[in-house]
C-alpha positions in Angstrom: 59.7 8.5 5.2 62.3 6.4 6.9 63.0 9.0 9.7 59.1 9.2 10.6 58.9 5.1 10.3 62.2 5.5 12.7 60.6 7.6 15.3 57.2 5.4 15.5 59.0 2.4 16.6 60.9 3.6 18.3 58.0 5.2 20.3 56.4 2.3 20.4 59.5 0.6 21.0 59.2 -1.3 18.3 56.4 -2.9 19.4 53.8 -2.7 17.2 51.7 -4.2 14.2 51.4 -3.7 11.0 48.3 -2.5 10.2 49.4 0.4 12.5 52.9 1.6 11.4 51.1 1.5 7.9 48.0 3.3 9.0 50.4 6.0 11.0 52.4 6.1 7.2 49.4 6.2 5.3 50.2 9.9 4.1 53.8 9.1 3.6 54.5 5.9 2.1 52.5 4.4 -1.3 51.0 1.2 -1.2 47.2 -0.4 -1.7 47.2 -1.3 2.1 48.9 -0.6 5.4 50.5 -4.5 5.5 52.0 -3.6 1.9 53.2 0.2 3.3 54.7 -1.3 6.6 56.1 -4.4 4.6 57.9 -1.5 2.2 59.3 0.2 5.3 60.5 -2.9 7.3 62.2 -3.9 4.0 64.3 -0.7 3.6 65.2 -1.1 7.2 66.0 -4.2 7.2 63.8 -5.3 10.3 61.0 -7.8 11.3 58.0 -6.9 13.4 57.4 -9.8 16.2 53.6 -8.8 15.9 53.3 -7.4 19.1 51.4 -4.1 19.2 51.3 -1.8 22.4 48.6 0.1 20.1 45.8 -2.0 19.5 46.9 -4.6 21.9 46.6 -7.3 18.7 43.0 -5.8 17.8 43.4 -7.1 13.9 43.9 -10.8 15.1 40.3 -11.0 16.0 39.6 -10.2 12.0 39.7 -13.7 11.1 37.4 -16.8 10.2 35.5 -16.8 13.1 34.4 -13.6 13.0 32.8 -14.2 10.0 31.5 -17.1 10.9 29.7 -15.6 13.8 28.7 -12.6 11.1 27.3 -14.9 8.7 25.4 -17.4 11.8 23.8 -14.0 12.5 22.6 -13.5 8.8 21.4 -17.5 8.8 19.9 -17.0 12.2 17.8 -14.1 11.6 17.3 -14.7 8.2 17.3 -11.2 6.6 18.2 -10.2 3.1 20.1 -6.9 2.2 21.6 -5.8 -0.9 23.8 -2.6 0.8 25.5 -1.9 4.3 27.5 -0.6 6.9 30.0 -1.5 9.6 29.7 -0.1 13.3 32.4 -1.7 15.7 33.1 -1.1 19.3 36.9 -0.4 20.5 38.1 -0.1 23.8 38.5 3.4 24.6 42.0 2.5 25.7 43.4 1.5 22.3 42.1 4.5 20.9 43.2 6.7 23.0 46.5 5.5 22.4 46.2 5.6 18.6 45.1 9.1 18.7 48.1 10.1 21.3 50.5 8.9 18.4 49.1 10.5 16.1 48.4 13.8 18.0 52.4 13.7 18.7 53.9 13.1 15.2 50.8 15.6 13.7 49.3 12.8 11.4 45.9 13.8 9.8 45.5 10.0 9.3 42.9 7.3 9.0 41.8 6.1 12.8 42.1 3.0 14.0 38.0 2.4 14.4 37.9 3.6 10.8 40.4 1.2 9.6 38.9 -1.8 11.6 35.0 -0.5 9.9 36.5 -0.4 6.6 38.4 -3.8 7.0 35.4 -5.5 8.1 33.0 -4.4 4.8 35.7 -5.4 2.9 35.4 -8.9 3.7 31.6 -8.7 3.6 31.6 -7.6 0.4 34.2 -10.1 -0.8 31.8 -13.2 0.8 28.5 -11.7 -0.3 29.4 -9.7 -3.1 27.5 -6.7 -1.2 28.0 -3.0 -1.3 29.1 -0.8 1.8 26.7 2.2 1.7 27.1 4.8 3.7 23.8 7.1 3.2 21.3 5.1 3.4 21.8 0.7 4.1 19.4 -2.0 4.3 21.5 -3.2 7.4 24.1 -2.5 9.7 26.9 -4.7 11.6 27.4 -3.9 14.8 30.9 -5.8 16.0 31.9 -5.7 19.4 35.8 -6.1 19.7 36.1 -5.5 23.0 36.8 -8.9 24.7 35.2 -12.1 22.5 33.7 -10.9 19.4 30.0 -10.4 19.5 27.8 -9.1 16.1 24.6 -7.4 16.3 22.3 -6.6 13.2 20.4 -3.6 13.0 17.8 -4.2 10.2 16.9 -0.6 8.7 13.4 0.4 8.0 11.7 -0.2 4.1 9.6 2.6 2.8 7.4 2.0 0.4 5.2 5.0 -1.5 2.0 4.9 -3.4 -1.9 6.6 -3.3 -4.6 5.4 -1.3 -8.3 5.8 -2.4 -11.1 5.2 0.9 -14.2 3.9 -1.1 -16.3 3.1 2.1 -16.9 5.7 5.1 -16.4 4.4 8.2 -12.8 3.1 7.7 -9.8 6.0 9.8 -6.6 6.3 7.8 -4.5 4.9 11.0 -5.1 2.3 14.0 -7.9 3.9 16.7 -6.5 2.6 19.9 -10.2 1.8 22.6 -10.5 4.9 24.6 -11.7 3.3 27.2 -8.6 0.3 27.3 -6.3 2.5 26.0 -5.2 -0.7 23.6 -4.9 -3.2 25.9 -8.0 -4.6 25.1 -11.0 -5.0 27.2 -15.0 -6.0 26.7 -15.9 -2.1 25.1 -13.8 -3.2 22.3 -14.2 -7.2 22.3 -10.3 -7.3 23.5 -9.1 -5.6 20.4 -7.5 -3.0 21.9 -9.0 -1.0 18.9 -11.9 1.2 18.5 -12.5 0.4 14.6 -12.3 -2.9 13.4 -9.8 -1.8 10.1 -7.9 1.1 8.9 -6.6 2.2 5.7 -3.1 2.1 7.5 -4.0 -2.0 8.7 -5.4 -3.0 5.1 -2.4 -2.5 3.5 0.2 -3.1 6.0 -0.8 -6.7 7.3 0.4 -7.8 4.2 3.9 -6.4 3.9 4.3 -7.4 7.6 3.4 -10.8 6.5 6.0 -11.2 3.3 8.7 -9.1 4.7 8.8 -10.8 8.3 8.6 -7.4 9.6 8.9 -6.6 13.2 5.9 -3.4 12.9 4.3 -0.8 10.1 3.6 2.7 10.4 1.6 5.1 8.2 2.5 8.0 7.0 -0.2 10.0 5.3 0.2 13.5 3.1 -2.6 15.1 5.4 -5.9 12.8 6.6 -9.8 12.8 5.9 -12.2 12.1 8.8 -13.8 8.4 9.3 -16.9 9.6 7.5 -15.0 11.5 4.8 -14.5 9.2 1.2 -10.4 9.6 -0.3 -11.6 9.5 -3.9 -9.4 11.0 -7.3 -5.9 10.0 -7.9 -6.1 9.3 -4.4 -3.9 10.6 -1.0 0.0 10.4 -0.7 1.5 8.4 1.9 4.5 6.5 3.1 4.7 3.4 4.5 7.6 2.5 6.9 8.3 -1.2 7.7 10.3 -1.9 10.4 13.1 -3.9 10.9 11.8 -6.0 7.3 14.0 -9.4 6.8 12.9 -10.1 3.6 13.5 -6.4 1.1 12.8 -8.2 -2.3 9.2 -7.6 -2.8 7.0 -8.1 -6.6 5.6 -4.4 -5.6 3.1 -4.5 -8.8 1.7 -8.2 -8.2 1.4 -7.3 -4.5 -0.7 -4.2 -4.8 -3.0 -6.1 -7.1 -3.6 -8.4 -4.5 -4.2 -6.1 -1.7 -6.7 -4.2 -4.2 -8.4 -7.5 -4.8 -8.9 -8.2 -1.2 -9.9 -4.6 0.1 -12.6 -4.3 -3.4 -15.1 -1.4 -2.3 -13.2 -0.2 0.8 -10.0 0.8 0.0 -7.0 0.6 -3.1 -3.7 1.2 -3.1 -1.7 2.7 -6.3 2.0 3.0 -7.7 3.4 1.3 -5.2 7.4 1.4 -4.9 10.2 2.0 -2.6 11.7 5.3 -1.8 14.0 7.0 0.7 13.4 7.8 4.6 13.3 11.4 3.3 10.0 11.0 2.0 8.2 10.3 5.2 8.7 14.0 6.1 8.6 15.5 2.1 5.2 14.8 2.1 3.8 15.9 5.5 5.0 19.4 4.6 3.1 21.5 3.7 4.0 24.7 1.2 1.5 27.2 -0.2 1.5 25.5 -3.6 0.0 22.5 -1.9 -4.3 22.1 -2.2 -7.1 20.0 -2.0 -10.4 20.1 -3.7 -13.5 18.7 -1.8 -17.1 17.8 -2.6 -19.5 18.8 -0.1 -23.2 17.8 0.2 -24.7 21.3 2.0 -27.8 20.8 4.0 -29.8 23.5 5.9 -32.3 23.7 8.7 -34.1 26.3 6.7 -34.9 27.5 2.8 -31.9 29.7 1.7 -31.9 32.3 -1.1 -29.9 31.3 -4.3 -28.7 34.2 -5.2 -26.7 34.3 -1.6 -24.5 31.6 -3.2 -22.8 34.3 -5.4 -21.5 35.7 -2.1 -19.9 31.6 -1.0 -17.9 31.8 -4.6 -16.0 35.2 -3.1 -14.4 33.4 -0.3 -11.2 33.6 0.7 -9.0 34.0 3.7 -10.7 32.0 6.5 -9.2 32.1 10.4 -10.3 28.9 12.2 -10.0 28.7 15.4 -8.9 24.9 15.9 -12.2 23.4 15.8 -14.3 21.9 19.0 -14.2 18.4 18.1 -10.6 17.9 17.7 -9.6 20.4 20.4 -8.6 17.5 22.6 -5.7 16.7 20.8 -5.1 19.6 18.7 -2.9 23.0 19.9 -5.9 25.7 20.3 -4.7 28.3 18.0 -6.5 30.6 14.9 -5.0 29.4 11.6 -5.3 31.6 8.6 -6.3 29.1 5.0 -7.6 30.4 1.8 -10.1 29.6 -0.1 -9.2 29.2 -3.6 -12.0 27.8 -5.7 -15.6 27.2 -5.1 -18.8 26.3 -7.1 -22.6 25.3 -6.4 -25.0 23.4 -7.7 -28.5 23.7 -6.3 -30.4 20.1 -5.3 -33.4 22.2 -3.9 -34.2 24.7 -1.4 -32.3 22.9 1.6 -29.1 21.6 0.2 -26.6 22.2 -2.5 -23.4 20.4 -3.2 -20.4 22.4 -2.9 -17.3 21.9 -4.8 -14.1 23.5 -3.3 -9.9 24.2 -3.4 -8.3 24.9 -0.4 -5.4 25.3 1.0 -4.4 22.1 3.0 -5.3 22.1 6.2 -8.4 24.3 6.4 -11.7 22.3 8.2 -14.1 22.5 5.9 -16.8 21.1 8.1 -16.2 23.9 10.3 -16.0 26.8 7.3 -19.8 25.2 6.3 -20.9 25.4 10.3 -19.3 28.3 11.4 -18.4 25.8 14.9 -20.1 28.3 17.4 -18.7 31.4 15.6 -15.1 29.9 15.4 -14.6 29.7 11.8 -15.1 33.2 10.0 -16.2 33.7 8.0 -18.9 30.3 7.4 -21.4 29.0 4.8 -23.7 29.4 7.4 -23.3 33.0 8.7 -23.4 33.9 4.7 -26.9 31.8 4.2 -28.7 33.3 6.9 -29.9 29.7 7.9 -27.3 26.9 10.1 -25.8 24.7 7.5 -24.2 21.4 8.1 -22.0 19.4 6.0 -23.8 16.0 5.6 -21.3 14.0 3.0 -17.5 15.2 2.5 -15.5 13.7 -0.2 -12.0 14.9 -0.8 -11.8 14.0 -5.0 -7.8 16.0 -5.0 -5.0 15.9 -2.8 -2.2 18.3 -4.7 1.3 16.2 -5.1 4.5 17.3 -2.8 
């Protein structure tokens, strides 16, 4: 222990600090901290470190009162709540070059310095706010620049919040339509709204949370998504709802979603609201062939059909779709095998039926009732003998992730 303390300083000159002759005796010498392990050493050798470090060129001074002054004007200033976090600094490359060059030459698999300062750092966080260090998943981060004059940055992480939408009034797109014409900027065409519908399922809900968590923008995250004119009824659709860079984390979730349901009565409600991980934004986009959806379709003809050619609709099964015509524009143009794996009709009279069906996610089912010039095979309407349309849609069951 002594002989590798010897050799350090003497590298160094004996110029150096104590936070690094403990860090560089980490593995060697016991103590809770690396002042108590270089306090040890300089003890049994009888010496006194002048606090000059050729190292870190003093880098631990700069841990003092002021920088957490500056750390907690930053909290005051933006005014943002967090219950966990994390510490991000910026070194010189210089000085750790040079710690990494010591260690490299007396082969210790010991703490770095950037480490040491990040760990330093949340220590006195937590000992001022009582706050944990977390390092999967924070509310916030401190970014500390040591390079000259200390600076602090905040990064504010996103809040996701989970729940179940119901659509109770057609019309209404899950997300934000930006104005085709203004691309969002806004012009006449859309009465300077930038927007092509006046509300969406995503804007109903996420107005709200902008406006008690001080958030800086939302985004929706939907398990799948049912056309404008297509009602979200049943326990309703998954989703995720990401708020970004949210001052204020604390949220009554229950009382909250009881008001957004009382404001959006008859268009859309919003159900077991709570937060969850950044994981789930991408769990419940995927999709896996246990995942289904059951629809209720109102079927209308141009022409009588025979009953008895609705026996021949319950036998469906695998259906290629050719990406359908009307969302070719922004969809790959590709055949994509779905199954059908329910279906059921009831008779209304000789030109329409409703049409109860489970399908895999993802499979059109405007386009299985059309046939969509021949692209969807096979079709409701090919089976009939007569061209069938799908007048109402209503998805009643989205399957959980």
């Amino acid at each position: 222990m002594l002989e590798l303390a010897k050799q350090i300083l003497d590298e160094c000159d004996g110029k150096i600090c104590k936070n690094c002759l403990g860090r560089k005796l980490s593995k060697t010498v016991e103590g809770s901290n690396n002042i108590e392990r270089a306090d040890k050493v300089c003890n049994e050798l009888g010496i006194t470190l002048d606090g000059e470090c050729i190292v870190c060129d003093n880098l631990f001074d700069k841990l003092n009162d002021d920088l957490y002054k500056r750390i907690d004007d930053k909290i005051n200033q933006l005014g943002v709540e967090f219950d966990t976090f994390l510490v991000g600094s910026k070194i010189s490359k210089d000085i750790q070059k040079r710690d990494e060059e010591l260690s490299e030459k007396f082969d210790l698999n010991v703490e770095t310095i950037k480490k040491e300062v990040n760990r330093l750092i949340g220590l006195g966080i937590w000992e001022i706010y009582g706050k944990e260090a977390e390092f999967e998943s924070q509310d916030i981060v401190f970014n500390v620049d040591l390079i000259k004059n200390p600076k602090v940055r905040i990064q504010i992480n996103p809040l996701y919040v989970e729940g179940k939408y119901n659509k109770w009034k057609r019309g209404i797109p899950q997300t934000k339509w930006p104005c085709t014409k203004c691309k969002g900027r806004g012009c006449e065409e859309c009465n300077f709204t930038g927007k092509q519908y006046p509300e969406s399922v995503e804007e109903l809900i996420s107005e709200h949370f902008l406006k008690l968590t001080k958030g800086r923008e939302a985004k929706f995250h939907g398990a799948g998504r049912e056309d404008i004119d297509v009602l979200m009824l049943g326990s309703g659709r998954p989703f995720v709802l990401e708020i970004k860079e949210p001052k204020i984390r604390k949220l009554d979730l229950p009382k909250l979603e009881e008001e957004i349901n009382r404001i959006n009565e008859g268009k859309t409600s919003y159900h077991n609201l709570h937060v969850c991980e950044r994981r789930r934004k991408a769990e419940i986009k995927q999709s896996s062939p246990d995942t289904y959806k059951v629809y209720n379709a109102l079927v209308k003809c141009d022409g009588a059909f025979d009953e008895n050619k609705l026996d021949e609709l319950t036998e469906l099964n695998e259906i290629h779709q050719q990406t359908p015509l009307r969302v070719l524009r922004r969809r790959a143009d590709k055949v994509r095998i779905k199954h059908v794996l329910d279906l059921s009709c009831e008779v209304i009279d000789d030109y329409s039926f409703n049409m109860k069906i489970k399908t895999e996610g993802g499979l059109y089912i405007k386009e299985l009732i059309s046939g969509d010039d021949g692209r969807s095979q096979p079709n409701v309407s090919d089976i009939l003998g007569v061209k069938a349309i799908c007048e109402k849609l209503d998805v009643i069951e989205v399957s959980e992730k």
